[in-house]
N, C-alpha and C positions, 0 to 999 in steps of 0.2 A: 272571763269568768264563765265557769258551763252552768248552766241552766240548771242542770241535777237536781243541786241541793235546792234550789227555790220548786222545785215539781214536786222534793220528797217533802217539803212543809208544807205546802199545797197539801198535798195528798193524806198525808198521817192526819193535819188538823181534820179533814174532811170526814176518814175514815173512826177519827175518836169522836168528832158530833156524833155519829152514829151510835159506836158502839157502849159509849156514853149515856144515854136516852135511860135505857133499863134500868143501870146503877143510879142514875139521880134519881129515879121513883120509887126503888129500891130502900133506899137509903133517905129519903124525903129532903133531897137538896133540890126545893122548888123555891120556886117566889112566888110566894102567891097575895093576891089582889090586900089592900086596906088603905086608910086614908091616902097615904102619899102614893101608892101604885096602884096606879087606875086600869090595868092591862086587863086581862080576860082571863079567865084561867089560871093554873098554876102551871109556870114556866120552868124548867129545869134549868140548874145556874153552872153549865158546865161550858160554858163557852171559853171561860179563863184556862180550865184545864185540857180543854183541845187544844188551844192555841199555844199556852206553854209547851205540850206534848210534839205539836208538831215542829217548832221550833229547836228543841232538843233533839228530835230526831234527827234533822237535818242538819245538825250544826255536827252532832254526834257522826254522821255519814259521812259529810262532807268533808274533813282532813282531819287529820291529830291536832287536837285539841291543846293549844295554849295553857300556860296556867291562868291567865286571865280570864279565857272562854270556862275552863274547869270550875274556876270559883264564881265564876258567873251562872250555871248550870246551876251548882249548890246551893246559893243564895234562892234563887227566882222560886226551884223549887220549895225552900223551906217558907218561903212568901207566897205561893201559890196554896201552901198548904195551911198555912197562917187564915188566908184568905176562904177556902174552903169550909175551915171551923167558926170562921166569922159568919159564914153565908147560913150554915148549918146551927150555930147557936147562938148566933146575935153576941159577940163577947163583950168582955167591957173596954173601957176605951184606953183605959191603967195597961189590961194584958196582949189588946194588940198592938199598941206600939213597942212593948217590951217585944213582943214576937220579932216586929217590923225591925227593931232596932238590932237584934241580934243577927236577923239576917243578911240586914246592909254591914254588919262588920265583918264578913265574910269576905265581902270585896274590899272594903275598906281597909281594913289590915293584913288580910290575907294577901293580896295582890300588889299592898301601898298604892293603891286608885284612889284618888279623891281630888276633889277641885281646888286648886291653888292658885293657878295662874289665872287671873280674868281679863291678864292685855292691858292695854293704853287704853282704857275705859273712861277716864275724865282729862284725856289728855295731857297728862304732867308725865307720862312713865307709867312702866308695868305695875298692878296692883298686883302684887305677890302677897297673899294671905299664908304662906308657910303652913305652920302645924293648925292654925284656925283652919285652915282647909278639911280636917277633917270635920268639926261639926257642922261647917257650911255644907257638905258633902251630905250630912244626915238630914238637914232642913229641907235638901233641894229634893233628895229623894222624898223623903215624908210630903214636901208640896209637891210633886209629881204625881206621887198616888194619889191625894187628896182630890187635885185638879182633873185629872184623871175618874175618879169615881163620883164629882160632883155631877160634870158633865153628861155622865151617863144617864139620862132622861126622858130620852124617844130612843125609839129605834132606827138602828142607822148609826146615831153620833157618835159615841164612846169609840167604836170599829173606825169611822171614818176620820176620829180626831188623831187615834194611833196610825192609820194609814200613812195618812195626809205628815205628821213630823218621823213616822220610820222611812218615807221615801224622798222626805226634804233632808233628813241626815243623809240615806245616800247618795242626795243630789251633790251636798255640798262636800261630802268624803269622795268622790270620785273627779271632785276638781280641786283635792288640795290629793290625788294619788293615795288614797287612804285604802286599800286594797279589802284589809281583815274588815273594816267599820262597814265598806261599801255591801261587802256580801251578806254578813250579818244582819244590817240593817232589811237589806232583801229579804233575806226568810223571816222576816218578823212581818213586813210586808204582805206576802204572798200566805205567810198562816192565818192572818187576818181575812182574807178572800172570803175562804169559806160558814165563816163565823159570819160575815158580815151576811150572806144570801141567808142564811136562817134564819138571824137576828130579824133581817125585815120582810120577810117570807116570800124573796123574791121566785124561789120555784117550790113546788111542794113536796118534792123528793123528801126534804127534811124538814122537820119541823121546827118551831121555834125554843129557839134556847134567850137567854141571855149571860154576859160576861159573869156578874156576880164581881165580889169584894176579890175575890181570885185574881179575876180579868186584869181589872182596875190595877189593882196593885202589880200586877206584872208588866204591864203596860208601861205604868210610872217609872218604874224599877229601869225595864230592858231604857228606856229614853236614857235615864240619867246616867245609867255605863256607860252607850254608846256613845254620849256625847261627853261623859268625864274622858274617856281613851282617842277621843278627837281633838277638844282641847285642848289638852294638856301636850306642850311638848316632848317631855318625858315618855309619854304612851301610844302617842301616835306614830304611825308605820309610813306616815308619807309628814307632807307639813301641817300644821295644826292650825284648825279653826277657828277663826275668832270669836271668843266665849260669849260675848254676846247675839251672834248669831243663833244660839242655842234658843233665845228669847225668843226669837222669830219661827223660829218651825214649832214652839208649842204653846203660840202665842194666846189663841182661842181659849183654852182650858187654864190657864194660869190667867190672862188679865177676867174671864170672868170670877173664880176663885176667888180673888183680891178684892174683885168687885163687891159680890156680896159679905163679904168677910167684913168690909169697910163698912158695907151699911148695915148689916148686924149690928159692928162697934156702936155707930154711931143713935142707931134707937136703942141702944141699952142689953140687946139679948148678946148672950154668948157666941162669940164669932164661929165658932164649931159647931152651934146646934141646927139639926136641918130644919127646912123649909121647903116651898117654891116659890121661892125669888128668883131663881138662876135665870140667866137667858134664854133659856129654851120654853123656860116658864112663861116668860112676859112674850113673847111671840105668841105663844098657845091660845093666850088670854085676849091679847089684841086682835084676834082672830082668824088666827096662820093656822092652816092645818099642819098637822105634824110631816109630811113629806113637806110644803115647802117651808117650814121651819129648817128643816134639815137641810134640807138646797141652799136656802139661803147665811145658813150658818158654816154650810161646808165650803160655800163660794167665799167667805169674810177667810177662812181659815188659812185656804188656797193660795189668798191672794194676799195675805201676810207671810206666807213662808216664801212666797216668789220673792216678794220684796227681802226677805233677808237672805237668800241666796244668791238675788241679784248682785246685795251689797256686798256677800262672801267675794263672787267672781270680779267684781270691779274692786275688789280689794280697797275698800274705804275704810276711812279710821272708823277704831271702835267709837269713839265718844260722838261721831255721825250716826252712828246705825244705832247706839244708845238714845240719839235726841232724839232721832225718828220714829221709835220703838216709841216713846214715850209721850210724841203728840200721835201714833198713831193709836195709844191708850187712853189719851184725851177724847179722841175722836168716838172711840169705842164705847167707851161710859156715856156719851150723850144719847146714844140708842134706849137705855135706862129709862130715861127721864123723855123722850119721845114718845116710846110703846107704856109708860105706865099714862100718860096723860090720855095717850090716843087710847088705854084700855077704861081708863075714869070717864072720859067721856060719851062711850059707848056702854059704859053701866047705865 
């Protein structure tokens, strides 16, 4: 694979931070400071539309375009831009899913993408969800983004959780020969680079942005193509991977998701409504600075996608990598119930 296309999403994202800056202030697409965002200042929220930008670029440069990549372009965009009006007007939560939702049928009908096949996942034979594949297809996306923008909390994570499963997908696409997924998945990668240095102000060439509802939702989005047309037998261009492997490279952001959704459920508040309960929350409060919250959140993440890439290349049954997945969700939730004691007791 040449390097090109991963240099021009490098590059273009790098070059839209930039030229990006005037228009968010322009147009007053900031975040700025109130109870739940404690950041400094008002941040301009264009990180999601540099990183879609340079993305498109590059996929656009890089070869004739599939119809799958085409309606994948389409979608992202109309969610990127979904995402924009949300950042920009706070909408309601009635007409961003209607947004959300019409622009996952774009791939979903447009391309007949959607997840069907989930493998020998309880060991009796493939579960073949047929045409329920398509709403399972909409759930997975919508928790993608969900998972995806709850995440986003400090600076660093949201960049590093998309990193961290766009280069476990092409870890595990370049040992099942998945050619289109492998390269893709890289410029999703490598657009993330430059978003990530401004995000935590590692030099000060550029200033700080963040992703916004844009980001989030594109991020979500690009994951669950990638890994519907990996695996699904039907769409994959080498041999397909086993679907629950998908679990494992975006394990971080989805088992906390679940988490606090659970304990919402279970005190009585709506499992949608925000907070700071997340995990990034309860390190903060236990008394983790924000850099090693993020180390040590990005090291738990790291070493959950190893382990399920591991299991991709030793090719183990799914209903192993399932059990595993799922005492390794046990293990995860006990962190909860450590850092809130260990934060009670330091009140």
């Amino acid at each position: 694979m040449s390097m090109i296309p991963l240099f021009i999403a490098l590059g273009a994202t790098a070059l839209m931070l930039r030229l990006m800056h005037p228009v968010a202030e322009l147009v007053d697409l900031l975040d700025k400071p109130c109870n739940r965002k404690r950041h400094q200042g008002a941040v301009p929220l264009i990180g999601g539309i540099a990183v879609f930008s340079g993305v498109a670029i590059s996929m656009v440069f890089s070869a004739e375009l599939q119809l799958q990549a085409r309606l994948f372009l389409v979608s992202s965009a109309m969610m990127v831009f979904i995402g924009m009006l949300d950042d920009k007007f706070d909408l309601s939560v009635r007409l961003r899913l209607l947004g959300q939702f019409l622009a996952a049928s774009v791939i979903i009908f447009g391309g007949h993408l959607y997840i069907s096949n989930l493998g020998n996942l309880f060991g009796f034979g493939i579960v073949d969800l047929g045409v329920w594949g398509i709403p399972f297809t909409y759930l997975a996306i919508l928790a993608a983004m969900n998972a995806y923008n709850m995440i986003d909390g400090i600076d660093g994570l949201l960049g590093a959780m998309g990193l961290i499963a766009f280069t476990g997908i092409a870890s595990v696409a370049a040992l099942n020969n998945q050619a289109q997924v492998y390269q893709y998945a890289l410029m999703a990668a490598f657009a993330l680079i430059p978003f990530i240095i401004c995000n935590m102000t590692i030099t000060s060439r550029y200033r700080k942005v963040f992703m916004g509802d844009a980001g989030s939702m594109f991020v979500g989005l690009t994951v669950v193509w990638l890994l519907s047309q990996s695996t699904q037998p039907q769409h994959a261009d080498g041999a397909s991977i086993m679907a629950v492997t998908s679990l494992w490279l975006v394990a971080l952001p989805i088992m906390d998701m679940v988490s606090v959704m659970i304990r919402r459920a279970i005190s009585g508040r709506n499992p949608t409504s925000p907070d700071r309960d997340h995990i990034h929350h309860l390190y903060l409060r236990a008394g983790f600075s924000p850099r090693r919250t993020l180390a040590i959140l990005v090291g738990i993440a790291m070493i959950l996608a190893a382990i399920g890439i591991l299991l991709e290349w030793a090719d183990a049954p799914a209903v192993i990598s399932l059990a595993l997945f799922l005492a390794a969700y046990t293990l995860y939730f006990q962190q909860f119930r450590i850092l809130k004691t260990h934060f009670k007791t330091e009140r």
